[in-house]
N, C-alpha and C positions, 0 to 999 in steps of 0.2 A: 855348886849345883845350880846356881842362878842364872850360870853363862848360856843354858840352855834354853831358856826362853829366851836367847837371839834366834834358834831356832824356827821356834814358832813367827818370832815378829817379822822373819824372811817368808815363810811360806804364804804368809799374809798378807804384804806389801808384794812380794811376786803376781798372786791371784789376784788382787786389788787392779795392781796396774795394768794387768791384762786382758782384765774384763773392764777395764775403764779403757784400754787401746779399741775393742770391738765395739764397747756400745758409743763411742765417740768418732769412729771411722766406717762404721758399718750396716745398714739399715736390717732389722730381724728379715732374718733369709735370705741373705747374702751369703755367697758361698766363693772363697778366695783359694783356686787350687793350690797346695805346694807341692805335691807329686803326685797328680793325677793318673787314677780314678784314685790313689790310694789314701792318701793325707789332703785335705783340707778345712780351712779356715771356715767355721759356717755360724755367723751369728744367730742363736736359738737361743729361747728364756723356757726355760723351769719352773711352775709354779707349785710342782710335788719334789718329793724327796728321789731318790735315784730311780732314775729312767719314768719318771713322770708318776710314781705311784702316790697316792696318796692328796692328790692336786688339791689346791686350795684350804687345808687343814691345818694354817700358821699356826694356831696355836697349841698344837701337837708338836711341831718343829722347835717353837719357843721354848716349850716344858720339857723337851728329849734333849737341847742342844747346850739349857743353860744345867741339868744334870748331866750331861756328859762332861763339859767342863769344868763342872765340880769336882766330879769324881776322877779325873785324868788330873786334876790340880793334886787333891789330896793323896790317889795313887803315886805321883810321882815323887811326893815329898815323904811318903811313908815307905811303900817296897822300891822307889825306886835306888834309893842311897847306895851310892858306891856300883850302880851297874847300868853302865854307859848307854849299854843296847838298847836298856830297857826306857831309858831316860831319851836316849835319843828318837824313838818308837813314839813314846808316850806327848811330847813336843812337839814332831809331826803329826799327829791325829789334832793335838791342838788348834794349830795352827791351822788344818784343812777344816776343822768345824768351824772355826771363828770367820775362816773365809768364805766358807758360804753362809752362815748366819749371816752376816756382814750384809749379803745381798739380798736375804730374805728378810731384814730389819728395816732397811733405806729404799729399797726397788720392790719389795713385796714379790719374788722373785728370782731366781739364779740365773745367771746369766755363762751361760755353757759356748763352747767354740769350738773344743775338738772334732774334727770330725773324721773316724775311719772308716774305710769301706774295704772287705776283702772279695775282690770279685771273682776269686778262684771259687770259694763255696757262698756267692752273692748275700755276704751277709756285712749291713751296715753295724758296727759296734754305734750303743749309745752315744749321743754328743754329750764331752765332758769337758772339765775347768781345772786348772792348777790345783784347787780345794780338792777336787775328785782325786785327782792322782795321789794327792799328799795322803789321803784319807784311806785307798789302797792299799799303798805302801806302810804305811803305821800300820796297817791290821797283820799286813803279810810276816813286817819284822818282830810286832807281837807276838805272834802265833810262835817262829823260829826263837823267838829271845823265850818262851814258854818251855816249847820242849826241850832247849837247853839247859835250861835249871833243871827242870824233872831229870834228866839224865843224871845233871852233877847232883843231884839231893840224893840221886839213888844207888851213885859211889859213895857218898859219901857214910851214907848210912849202913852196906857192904863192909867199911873198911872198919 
């Protein structure tokens, strides 16, 4: 069960290294096409929680982030046993909270880079970070590793 916090210690050194690549190659508002107008690199900082809500209120981030890692600690060692999804869900969200904590602890601040634009319906998506995606992605396979037990609990309980 432990192998899974390599999980986490990837998504963490991933977002680390990539938000240490922009803010050591990049000056804030910089913006490095990769497939223009669609994908680009845009050095931006974060001082709220996602898409800038909540700005300047650390110690709301400190209190929500060192409880979530509590409780993703303890969830994973209590329902996670024996189910992979849930364990591998659980390890992701890890890791994407502790990578941005990470930069709201050291930088007072997140340090964001994605940036997409779709110019069919002129709409910029939020600038995000590896932590963002990772953070995404745990909730999406939560949600699915969720409704999948409720189905099997409720064969089970059927037969």
């Amino acid at each position: 069960m432990k192998k899974f916090y390599g999980i986490a210690l990837i998504i963490v050194l991933l977002d680390q290294l990539t938000k240490w690549l922009v803010v050591k190659n990049m000056y804030i508002g910089e913006r490095i096409p990769i497939w223009d107008p669609w994908i680009a690199i845009l050095s931006h900082r974060n001082k709220g929680a996602a898409w800038g809500m909540l700005e300047g209120q650390m110690w709301i981030f400190t209190i929500v982030t060192i409880a979530v890692v509590v409780g993703i600690i303890y969830f994973y060692h209590t329902e996670a046993k024996g189910k992979p999804m849930y364990q591998w869900s659980l390890m992701i969200l890890l890791g994407g909270a502790i990578g941005n904590f990470i930069d709201r602890l050291f930088r007072g601040e997140v340090v964001d880079f994605a940036d997409i634009y779709i110019p069919i319906i002129n709409y910029h998506f939020p600038i995000f970070n590896v932590a963002d995606v990772a953070l995404t992605v745990a909730v999406i396979m939560l949600f699915i590793t969720i409704i999948f037990e409720e189905r099997a609990e409720k064969k089970k309980v059927k037969k």
